[in-house]
Backbone bond lengths (Angstrom), bond angles and torsions (degrees), N, CA, C in turn:
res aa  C-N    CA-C-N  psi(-1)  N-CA   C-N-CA  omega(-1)  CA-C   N-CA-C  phi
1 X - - - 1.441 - - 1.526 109.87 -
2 X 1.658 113.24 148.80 1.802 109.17 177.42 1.179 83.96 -69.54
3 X 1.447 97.69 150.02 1.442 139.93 137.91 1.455 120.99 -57.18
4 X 1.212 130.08 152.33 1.645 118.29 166.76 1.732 108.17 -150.56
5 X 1.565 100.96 127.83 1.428 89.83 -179.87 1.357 141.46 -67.28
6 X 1.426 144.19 117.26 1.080 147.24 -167.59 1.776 114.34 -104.23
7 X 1.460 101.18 161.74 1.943 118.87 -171.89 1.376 88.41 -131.83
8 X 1.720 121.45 105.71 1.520 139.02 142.89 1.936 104.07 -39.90
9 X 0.842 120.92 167.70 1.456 142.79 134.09 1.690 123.94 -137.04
10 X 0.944 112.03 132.45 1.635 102.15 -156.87 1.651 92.22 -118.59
11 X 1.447 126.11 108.91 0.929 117.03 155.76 1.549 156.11 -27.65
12 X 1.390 100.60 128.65 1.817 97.93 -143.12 1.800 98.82 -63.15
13 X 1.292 124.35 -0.12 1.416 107.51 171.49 1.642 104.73 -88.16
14 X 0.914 124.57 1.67 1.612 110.53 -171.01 1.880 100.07 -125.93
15 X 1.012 111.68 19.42 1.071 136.38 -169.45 1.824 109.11 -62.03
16 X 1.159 84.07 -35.40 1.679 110.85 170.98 1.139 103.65 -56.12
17 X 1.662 107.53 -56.76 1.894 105.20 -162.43 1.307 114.06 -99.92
18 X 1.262 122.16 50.83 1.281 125.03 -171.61 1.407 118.81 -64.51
19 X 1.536 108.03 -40.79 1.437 132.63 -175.91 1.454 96.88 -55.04
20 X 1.726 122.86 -56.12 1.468 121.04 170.40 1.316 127.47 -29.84
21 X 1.414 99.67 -61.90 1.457 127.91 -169.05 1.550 123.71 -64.98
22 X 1.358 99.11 -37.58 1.624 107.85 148.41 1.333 125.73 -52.85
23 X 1.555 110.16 -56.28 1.225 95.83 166.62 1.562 152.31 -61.16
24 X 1.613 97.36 -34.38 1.588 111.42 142.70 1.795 131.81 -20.36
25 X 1.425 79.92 -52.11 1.419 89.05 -173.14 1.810 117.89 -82.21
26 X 1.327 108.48 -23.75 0.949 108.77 -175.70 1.359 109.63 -84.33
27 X 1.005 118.42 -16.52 2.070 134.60 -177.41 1.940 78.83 -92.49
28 X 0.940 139.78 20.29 2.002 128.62 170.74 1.622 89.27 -134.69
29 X 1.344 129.15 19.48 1.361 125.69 175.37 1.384 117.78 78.35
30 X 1.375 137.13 30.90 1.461 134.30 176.99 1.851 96.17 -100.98
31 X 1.679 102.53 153.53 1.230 108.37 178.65 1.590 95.78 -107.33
32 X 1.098 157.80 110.21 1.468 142.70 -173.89 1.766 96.91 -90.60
33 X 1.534 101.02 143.63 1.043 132.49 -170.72 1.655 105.42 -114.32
34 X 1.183 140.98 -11.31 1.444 167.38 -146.74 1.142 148.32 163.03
35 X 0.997 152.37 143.18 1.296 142.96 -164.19 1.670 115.41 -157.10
36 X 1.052 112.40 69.20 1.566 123.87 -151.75 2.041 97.63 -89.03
37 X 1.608 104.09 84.57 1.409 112.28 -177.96 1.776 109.59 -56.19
38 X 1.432 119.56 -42.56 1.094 110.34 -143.36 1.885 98.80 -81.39
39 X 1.428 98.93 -6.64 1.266 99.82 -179.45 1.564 118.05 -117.36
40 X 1.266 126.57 13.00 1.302 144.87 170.13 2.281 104.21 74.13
41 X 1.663 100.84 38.99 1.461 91.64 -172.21 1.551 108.30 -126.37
42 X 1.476 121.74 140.32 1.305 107.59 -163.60 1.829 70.06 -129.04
43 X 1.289 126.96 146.88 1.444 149.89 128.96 1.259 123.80 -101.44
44 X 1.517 121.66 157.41 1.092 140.93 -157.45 1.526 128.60 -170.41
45 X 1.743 121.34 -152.83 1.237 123.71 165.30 1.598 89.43 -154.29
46 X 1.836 109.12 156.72 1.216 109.38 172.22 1.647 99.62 173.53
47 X 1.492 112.85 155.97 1.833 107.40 -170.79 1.442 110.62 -90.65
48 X 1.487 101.57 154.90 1.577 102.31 -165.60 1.355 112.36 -50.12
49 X 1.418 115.12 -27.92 1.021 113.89 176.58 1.675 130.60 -30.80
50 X 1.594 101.49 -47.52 1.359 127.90 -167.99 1.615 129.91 -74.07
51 X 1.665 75.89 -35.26 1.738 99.25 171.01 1.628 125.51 -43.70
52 X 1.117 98.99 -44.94 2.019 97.02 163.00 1.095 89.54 -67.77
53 X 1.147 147.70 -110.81 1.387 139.59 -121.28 1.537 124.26 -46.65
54 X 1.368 106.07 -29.01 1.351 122.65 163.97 1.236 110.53 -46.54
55 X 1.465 108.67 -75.78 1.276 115.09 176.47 1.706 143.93 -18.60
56 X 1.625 80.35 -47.55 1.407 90.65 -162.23 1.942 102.10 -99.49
57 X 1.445 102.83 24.97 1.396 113.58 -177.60 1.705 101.53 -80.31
58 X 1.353 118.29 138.47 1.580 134.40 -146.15 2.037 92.73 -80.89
59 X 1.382 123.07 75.52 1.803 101.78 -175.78 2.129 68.90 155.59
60 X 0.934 120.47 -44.61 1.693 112.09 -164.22 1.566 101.99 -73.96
61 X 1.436 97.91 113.57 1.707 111.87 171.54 1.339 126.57 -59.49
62 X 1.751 90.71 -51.06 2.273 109.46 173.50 1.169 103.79 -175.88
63 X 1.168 117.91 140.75 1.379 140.86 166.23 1.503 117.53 -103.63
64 X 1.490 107.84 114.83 1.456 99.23 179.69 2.080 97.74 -132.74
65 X 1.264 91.52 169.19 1.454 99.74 -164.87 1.213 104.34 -95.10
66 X 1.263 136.93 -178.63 1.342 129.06 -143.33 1.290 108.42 -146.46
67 X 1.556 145.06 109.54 1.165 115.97 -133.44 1.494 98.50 -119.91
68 X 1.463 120.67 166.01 1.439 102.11 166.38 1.307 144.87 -112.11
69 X 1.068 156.62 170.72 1.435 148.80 178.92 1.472 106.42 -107.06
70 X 1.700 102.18 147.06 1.738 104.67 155.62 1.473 109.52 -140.54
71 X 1.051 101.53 147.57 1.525 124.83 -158.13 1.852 88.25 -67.19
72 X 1.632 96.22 162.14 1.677 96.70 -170.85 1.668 90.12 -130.23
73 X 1.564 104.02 125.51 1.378 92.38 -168.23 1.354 99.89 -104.41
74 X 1.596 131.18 152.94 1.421 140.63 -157.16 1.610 102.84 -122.18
């Protein structure tokens, strides 16, 4: 199945347990690509499937998908 890239926001109270919360996510099928502590942001890849479950992980603010661009040639 595609993959699709996704942007965590991790709520600034759990901000602490980020290291947890990553792992959470990665046991709900996310591959993380980043994990940006000082700013509460984890990116990644993972199937739509997964995306609720992410979500509804107890510290995750929103998950939104990540979209892409293509260049427009003239």
């Amino acid at each position: 199945m595609k993959q699709v890239m996704i942007t965590v926001l991790i709520d600034e109270a759990y901000r602490n347990s980020i290291a947890k919360l990553a792992d959470r996510m990665i046991e709900a099928g996310m591959t993380i690509d980043q994990r940006l502590d000082a700013i509460g942001v984890i990116t990644g890849k993972t199937e739509n499937s997964a995306i609720s479950s992410i979500a509804k992980l107890e510290g995750v603010a929103r998950v939104e998908k990540q979209s892409s661009l293509k260049a427009i040639k003239y």
